[in-house]
C-alpha positions in Angstrom: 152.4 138.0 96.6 151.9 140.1 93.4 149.3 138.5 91.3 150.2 140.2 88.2 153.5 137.6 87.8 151.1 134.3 87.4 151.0 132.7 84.8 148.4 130.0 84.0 149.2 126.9 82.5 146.0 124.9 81.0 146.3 121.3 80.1 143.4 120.8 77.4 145.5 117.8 75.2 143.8 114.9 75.8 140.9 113.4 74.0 138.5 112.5 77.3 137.5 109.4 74.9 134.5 108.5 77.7 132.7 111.4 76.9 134.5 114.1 74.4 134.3 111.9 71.4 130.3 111.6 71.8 130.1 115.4 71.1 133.1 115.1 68.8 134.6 118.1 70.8 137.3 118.6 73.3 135.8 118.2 77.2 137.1 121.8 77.7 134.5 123.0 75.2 131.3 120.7 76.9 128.6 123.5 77.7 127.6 123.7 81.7 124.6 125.7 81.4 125.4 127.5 78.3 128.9 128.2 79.1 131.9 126.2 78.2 134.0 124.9 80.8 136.9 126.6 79.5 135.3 129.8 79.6 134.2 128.9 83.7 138.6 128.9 83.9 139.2 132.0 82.1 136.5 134.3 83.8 138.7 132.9 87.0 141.7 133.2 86.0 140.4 136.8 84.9 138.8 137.8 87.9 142.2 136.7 89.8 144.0 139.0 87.5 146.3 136.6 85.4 147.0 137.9 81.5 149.6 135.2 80.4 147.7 131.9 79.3 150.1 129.0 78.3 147.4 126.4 77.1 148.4 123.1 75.9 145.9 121.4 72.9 145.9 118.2 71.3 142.5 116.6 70.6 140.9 119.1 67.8 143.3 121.8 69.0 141.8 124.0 65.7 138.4 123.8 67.9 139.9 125.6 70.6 142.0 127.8 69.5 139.1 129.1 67.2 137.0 129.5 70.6 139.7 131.0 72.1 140.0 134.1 69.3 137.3 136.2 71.6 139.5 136.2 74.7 142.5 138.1 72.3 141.9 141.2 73.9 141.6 140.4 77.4 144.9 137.7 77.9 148.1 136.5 76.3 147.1 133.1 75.1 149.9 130.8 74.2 149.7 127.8 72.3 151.6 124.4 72.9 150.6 121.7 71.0 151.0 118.1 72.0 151.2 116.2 68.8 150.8 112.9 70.2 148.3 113.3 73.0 147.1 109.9 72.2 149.9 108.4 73.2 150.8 110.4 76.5 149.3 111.6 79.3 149.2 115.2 81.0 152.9 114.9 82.8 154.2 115.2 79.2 151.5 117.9 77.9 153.1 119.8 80.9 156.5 118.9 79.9 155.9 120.6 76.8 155.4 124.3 78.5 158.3 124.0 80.6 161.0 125.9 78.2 158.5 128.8 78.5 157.2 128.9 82.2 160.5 127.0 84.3 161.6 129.7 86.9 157.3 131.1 87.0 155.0 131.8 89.8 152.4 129.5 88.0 148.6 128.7 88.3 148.5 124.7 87.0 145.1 123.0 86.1 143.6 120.5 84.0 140.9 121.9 81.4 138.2 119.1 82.2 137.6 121.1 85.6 134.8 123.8 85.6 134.7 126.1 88.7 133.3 129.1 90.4 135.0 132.2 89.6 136.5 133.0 92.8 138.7 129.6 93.1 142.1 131.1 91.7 141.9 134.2 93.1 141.5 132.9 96.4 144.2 130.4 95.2 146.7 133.2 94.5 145.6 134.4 98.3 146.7 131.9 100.0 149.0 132.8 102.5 151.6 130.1 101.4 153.7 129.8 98.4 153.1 126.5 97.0 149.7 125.5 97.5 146.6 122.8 96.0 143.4 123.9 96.1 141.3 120.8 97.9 137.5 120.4 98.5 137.1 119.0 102.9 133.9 118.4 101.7 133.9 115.2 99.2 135.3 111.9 99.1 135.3 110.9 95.2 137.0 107.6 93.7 137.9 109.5 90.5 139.6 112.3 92.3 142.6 112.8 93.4 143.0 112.6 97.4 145.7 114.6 99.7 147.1 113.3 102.9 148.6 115.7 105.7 151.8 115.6 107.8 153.3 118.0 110.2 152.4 121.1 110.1 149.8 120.5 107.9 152.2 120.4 105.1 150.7 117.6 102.0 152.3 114.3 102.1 151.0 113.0 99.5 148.8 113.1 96.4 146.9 110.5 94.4 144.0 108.5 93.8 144.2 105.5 96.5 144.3 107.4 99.5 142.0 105.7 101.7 138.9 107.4 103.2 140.1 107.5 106.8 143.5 109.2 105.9 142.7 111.6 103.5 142.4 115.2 104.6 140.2 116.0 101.3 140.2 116.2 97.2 142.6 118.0 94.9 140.0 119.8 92.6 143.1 119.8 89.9 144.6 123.5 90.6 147.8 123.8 91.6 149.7 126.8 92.7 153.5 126.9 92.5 156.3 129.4 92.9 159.2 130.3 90.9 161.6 127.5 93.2 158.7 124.9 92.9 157.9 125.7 89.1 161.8 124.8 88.6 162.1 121.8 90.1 158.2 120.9 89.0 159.8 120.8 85.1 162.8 119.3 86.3 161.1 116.7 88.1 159.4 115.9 85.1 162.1 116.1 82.3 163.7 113.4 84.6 160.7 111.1 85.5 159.8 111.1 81.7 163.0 110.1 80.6 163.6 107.1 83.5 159.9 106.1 83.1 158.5 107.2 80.0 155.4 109.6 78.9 151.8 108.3 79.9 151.9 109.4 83.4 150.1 112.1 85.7 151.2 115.3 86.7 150.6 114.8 90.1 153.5 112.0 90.3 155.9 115.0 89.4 154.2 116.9 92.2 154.2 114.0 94.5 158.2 114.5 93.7 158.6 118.1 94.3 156.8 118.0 98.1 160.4 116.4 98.5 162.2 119.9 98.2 159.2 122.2 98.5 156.4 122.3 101.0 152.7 122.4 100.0 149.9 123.3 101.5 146.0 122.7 101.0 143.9 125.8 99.8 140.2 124.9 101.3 137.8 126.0 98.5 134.9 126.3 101.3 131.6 126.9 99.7 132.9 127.6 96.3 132.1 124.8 93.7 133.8 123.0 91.4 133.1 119.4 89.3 135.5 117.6 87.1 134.2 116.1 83.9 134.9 112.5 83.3 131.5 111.1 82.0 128.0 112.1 80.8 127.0 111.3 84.2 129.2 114.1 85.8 127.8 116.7 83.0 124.8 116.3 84.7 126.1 116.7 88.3 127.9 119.9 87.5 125.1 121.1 86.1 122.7 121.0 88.5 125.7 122.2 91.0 126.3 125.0 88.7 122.6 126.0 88.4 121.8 125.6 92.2 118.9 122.8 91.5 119.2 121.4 94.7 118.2 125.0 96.9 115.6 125.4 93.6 113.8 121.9 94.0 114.0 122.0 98.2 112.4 125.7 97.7 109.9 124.2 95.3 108.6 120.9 96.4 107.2 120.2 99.9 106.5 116.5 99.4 109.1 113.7 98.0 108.1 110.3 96.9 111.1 108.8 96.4 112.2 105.1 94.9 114.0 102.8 96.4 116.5 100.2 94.6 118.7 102.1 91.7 118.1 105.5 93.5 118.6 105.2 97.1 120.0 101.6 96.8 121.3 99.1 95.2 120.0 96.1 96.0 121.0 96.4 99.9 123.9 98.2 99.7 122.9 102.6 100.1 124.2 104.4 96.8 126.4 107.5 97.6 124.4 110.5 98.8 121.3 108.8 100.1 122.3 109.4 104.1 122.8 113.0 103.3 119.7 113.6 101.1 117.5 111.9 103.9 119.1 114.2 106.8 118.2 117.3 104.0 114.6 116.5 104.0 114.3 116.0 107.6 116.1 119.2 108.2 113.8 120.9 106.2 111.1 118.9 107.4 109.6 117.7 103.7 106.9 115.1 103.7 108.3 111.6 102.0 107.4 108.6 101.2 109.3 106.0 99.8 107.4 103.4 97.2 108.5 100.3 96.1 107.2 97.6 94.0 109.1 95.1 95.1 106.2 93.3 97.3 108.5 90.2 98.0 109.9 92.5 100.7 107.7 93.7 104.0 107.7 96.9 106.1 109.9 95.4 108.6 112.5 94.1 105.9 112.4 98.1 104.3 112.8 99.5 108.1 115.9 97.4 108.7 116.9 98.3 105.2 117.0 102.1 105.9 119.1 101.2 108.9 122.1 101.3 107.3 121.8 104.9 106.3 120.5 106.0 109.7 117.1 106.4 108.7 114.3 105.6 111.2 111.6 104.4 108.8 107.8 104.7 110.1 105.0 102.8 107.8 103.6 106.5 107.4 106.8 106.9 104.9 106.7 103.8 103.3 104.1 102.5 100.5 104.5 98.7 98.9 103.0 97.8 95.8 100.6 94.9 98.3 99.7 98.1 100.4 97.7 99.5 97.5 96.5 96.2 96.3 95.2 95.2 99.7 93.6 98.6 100.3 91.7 98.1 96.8 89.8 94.6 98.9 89.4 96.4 102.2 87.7 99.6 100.2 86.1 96.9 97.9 85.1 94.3 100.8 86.9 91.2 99.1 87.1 88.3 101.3 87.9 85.6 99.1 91.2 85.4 96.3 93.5 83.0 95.4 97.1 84.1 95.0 100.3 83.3 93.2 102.3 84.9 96.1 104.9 83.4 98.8 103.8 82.4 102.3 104.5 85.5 103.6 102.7 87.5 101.6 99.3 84.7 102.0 100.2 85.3 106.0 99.6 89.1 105.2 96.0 88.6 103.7 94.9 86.8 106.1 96.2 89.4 108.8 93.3 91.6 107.0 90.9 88.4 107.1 91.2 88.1 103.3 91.2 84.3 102.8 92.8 81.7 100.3 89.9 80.4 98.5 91.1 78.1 95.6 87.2 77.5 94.6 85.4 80.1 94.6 87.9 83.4 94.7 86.3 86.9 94.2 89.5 87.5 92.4 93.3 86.1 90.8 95.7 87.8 93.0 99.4 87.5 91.1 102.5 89.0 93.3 106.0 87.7 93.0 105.9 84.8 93.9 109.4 82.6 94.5 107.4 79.6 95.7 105.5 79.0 92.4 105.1 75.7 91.2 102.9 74.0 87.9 99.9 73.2 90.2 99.7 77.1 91.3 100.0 78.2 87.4 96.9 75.8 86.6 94.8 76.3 89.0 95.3 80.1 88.7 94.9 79.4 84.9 91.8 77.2 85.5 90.0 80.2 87.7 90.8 82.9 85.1 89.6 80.7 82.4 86.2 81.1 84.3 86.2 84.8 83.8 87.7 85.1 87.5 89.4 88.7 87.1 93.2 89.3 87.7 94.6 91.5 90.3 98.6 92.1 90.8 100.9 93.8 92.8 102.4 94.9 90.3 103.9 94.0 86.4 107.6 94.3 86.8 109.4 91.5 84.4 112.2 90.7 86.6 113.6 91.3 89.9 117.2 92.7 89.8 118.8 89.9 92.6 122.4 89.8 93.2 122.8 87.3 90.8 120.9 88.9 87.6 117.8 89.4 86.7 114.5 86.7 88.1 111.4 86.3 87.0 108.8 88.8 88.6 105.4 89.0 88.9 105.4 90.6 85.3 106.6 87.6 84.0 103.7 85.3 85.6 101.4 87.9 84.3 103.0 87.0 81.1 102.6 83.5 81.3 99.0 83.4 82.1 98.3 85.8 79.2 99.8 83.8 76.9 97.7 80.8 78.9 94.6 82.2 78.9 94.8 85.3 76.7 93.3 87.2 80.0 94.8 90.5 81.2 94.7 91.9 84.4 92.0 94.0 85.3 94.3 96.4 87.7 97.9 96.5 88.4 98.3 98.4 91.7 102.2 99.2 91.5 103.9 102.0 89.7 102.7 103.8 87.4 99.0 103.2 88.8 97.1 106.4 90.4 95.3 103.9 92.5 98.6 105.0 94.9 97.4 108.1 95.2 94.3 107.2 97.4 97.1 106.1 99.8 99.2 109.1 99.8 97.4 112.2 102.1 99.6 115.2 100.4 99.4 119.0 100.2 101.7 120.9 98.4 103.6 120.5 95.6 105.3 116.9 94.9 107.9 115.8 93.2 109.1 111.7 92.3 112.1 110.4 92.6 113.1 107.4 90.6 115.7 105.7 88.0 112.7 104.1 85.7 110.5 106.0 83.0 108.1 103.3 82.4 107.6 103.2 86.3 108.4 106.5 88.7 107.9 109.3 85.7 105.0 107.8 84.6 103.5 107.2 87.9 104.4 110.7 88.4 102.5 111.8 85.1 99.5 109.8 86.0 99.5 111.6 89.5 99.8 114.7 87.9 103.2 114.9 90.1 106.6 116.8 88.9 109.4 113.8 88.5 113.2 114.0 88.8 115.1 111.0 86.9 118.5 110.0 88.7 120.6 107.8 86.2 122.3 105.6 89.1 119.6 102.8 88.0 117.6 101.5 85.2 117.5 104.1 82.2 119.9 106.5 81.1 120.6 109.9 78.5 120.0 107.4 76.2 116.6 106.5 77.0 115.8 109.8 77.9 116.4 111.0 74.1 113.7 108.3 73.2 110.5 110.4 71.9 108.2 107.9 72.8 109.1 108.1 76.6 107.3 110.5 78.9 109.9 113.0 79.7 111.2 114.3 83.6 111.0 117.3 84.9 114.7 117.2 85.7 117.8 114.7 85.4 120.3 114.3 88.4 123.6 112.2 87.6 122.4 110.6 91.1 120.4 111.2 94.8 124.2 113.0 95.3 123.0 116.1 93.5 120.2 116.6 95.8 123.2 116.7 99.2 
């Protein structure tokens, strides 16, 4: 194959509303690491050795086509403008380009897609005529899925492919020759006219596997991210600046969170199985902490089941661990609690005893057995100058069905009681965790709150990594009143 003949067509019309509009600029011209994603396509399409650009605009086309006036010298940049991009979707941007590319050995993509470098040319390499580049790697919702036939010739492409059928993702680059590029217009011109313009262009291509065979281009190592969301300009920027081999190079313990960054409520968030066989590969030191002290170690271990994780009470901290190591270190024997049966069971397996006369100290933990005679008699003993101790001060618990009061709250409620606050709260962001955690080496928190993991990690004098699959987001990052991570990942993904 001569590479010389390729042409590229670039699909940059649409206005990417999710995301675009916050920055007021086209997605194309988002910045990954101080480098647009358009320019990520060119240096490819350069390094592959393709001059001809056919580039179709709509949303602030003046923005890129300004952007574009560097690259002058080094391609043939055509532009097509879709005048009503609002109203259409890429199968008619594409439709546009066809009286100037019908009949071409083409390179096809859509401009939301940044990429290493060597993607096209290795593309243009590929020993078969028509092919889609693909990623074996990655299962992803928002991408577009292939499925194989005979002679491992692609059956089908779109979005719904189930996991257990799919061969892999289309990472949005297509390669067609002259035969395919005729009937790809044609396929279009038609499908346009029979079922109007606000489709995809992979139904055309879907349509022209019926004449002409395609074949999956593996990408291997190389990487690639598409750009939907602010969440997935974060992801592609910590693919694209290798922070994954930088913080596994950097940090030799992990204390990591559980619920909103390796969970969700019971259910394991995407990536956590893969980040946990990373660590143990490389043999890091973690610990998972939780404040949720309504759950045991036993509940946690068959938690971390479901991801294939074999948890040991080395790696796990509970807010009621620190708290009940502050009355063993302390030699308290007597409390009264505002806690569940279970959690009263587990004092008493450290001979700490339920004294409701004469209690060293108030112990408040979440409690879903709480009742008026446990609030005043609690109130009654702090009212005597009886001190407060609790697990820890989150407001609610996130349960399946919203949000549920939480020992915060019933710290609340006797403050506004008694006017007493407690003299230590034990969960995150409390140092007193420290004294439980044996660590050498550098250590870095993972967790989805600031108020709670990055300030824990700032009162530990820890590094802290923010994933925005939970609690806070951008948004809240952007705050100057917050204390600020050491890095953001879109999710525990960007760490697999």
């Amino acid at each position: 194959m001569n590479k010389k003949f390729y042409k590229a067509l670039i699909l940059a019309a649409g206005s990417g509303t999710r995301i675009s509009n916050k920055f007021n600029i086209p997605k194309c011209l988002l910045e990954i690491n101080n480098k647009k994603i358009l320019d990520y396509q060119l240096e490819a399409f350069k390094y592959a050795g393709i001059k001809d650009i056919y580039i179709v605009t709509g949303y602030k086309s003046f923005q890129i086509k300004k952007h574009l006036k560097k690259y002058k010298k080094l391609f043939k940049i055509n532009f097509i403008q879709n005048k009503i991009f609002n109203n259409t979707n890429n199968m008619y941007s594409a439709s546009l380009a066809g009286k100037f590319l019908q009949g071409e050995k083409l390179i096809i993509c859509n401009a939301d897609v940044v990429i290493d470098k060597q993607v096209v040319k290795q593309l243009i390499s590929g020993k078969n005529n028509n092919e889609i580049a693909v990623d074996l790697k990655v299962y992803d919702k928002e991408s577009m899925k292939v499925r194989l036939g005979k002679f491992k010739k692609i059956l089908e492409i779109n979005k719904k492919i189930p996991k257990k059928i799919s061969f892999a993702c289309s990472i949005d680059f297509y390669k067609l020759s002259e035969s395919a590029s005729i009937n790809f217009f044609k396929v279009i011109n038609k499908h346009i006219k029979d079922f109007g313009k606000n489709d995809w262009t992979e139904v055309a291509i879907q349509k022209v596997f019926k004449n002409n065979s395609f074949f999956p281009n593996n990408i291997g190592k190389l990487k690639w991210h598409e750009i939907d969301n602010y969440s997935d300009l974060v992801q592609a920027k910590n693919k694209f600046s290798d922070l994954k081999a930088h913080i596994f190079k950097k940090y030799r313990n992990f204390i990591v969170d559980i619920d909103g960054t390796t969970f969700k409520k019971n259910i394991p968030l995407e990536g956590t199985q893969t980040f946990l066989k990373n660590l143990f590969y490389l043999k890091k030191n973690i610990t998972f902490l939780s404040n949720n002290s309504s759950m045991s170690f036993k509940n946690f271990q068959n938690l971390f089941k479901k991801v294939k994780f074999n948890l040991k009470k080395k790696n796990m901290v509970i807010s009621s661990d620190v708290l009940i190591n502050y009355l063993k270190t302390n030699n308290v024997k007597r409390v009264y609690a505002l806690a569940n049966k279970k959690f009263v069971k587990t004092l008493k397996s450290y001979n700490i005893k339920i004294d409701i006369n004469y209690p060293e100290f108030v112990i408040i933990t979440y409690d879903d057995e709480v009742n008026y005679k446990k609030l005043q008699k609690a109130s009654e003993l702090i009212n005597k100058n009886i001190k407060i101790l609790s697990t820890h001060d989150d407001n609610f618990y996130p349960s399946e069905k919203g949000p549920i009061p939480d020992a915060g709250s019933l710290l609340s409620l006797l403050e506004t009681t008694t006017g007493k606050k407690p003299y230590k709260v034990f969960g995150k962001p409390s140092k007193e965790i420290k004294k439980l955690l044996n660590f050498k080496g550098s250590t870095l928190v993972i967790g989805d709150r600031l108020n709670k993991d990055i300030k824990f990690a700032k009162n530990c004098k820890y590094d802290s990594a923010l994933v925005l699959s939970g609690a806070d987001s951008l948004t809240d990052v952007k705050k100057k009143t917050v204390i600020k991570p050491n890095f953001i990942l879109s999710s525990i993904k960007d760490l697999n």
